[in-house]
N, C-alpha and C positions, 0 to 999 in steps of 0.2 A: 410498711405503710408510709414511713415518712420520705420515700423515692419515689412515689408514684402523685406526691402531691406538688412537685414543683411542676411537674410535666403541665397537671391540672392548670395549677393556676396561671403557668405559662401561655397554652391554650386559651385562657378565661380573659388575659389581660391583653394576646392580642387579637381575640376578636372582640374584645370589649371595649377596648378603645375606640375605636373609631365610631361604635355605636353610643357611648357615654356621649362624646362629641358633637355628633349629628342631632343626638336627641337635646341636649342644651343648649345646640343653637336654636334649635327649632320653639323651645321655650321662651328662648329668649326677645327672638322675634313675638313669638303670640304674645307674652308679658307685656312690652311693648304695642301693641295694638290696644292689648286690655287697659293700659293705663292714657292711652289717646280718646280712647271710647267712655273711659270714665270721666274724662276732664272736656270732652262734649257735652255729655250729660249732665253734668256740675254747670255750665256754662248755660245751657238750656232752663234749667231748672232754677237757676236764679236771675230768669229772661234777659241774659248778659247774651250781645252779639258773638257768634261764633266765628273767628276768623276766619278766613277763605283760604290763606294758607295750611289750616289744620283740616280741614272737607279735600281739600287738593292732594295734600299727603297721601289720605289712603284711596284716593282715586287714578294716581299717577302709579305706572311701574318703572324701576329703573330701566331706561336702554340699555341693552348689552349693546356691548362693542364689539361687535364679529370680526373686525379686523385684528382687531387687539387680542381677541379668544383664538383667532387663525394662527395667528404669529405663533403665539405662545404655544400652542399644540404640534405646530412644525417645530420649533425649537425641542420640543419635548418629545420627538419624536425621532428628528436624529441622533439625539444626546443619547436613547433607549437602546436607536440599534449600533450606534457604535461602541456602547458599553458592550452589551450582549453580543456584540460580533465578537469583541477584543476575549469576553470570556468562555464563550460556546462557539458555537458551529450557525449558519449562513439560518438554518431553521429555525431556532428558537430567535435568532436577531430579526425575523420577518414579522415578531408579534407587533415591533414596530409600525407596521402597515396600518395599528386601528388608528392613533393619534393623529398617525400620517393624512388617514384617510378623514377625518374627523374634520381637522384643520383646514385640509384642502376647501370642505364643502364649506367652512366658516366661512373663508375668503369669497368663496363662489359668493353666498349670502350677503356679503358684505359688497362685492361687486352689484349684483342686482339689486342693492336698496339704495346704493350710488345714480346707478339708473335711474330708478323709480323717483329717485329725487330731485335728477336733473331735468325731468318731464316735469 
């Protein structure tokens, strides 16, 4: 019994990582929303002016940076396959192509909103 439970929890911890994770960001973020929404309503309810910086916050999304998200995905894309090459064979270093190809289209993106802005 007790050989079959390290395996388990080994399993358990790493795919449960990264969904423990995901899931407390994502709290954290909503917490945050929930405590801006409450200090409106506090703000309303005692007919005090609501600032325009706090209605702006949750109206505004951050830009990405597609230049910055390109880069960084080509960097991480030949760093992948020249590990992968150095440790396998030419095949398993092609999984590289998704980051690769990922990045490329960032840049692309980033190009045409350079456009769109120079009009």
């Amino acid at each position: 019994m007790d050989g079959i439970l390290i395996p388990i929890f080994g399993i358990m911890f790493t795919f449960g990582a990264p969904v423990i994770i995901v899931w407390l960001a994502l709290r954290y973020n909503e917490r945050k929303k929930a405590l801006m929404h409450e200090t409106i309503n506090k703000l309303v309810e005692t007919n005090q002016p609501v600032p325009t910086e706090l209605i702006s916050a949750f109206e505004q999304r951050p830009r990405t940076n597609m230049l910055q998200n390109g880069i960084i995905l080509l960097g991480v894309a030949v760093g992948l396959f020249v590990f992968l090459q150095t440790l396998t064979s030419i095949k398993i270093a092609s999984v590289a192509a998704i980051p690769l190809s990922l990045g490329l289209a960032f840049l692309l993106i980033a190009r045409m909103e350079k456009s769109q802005d120079a009009n």
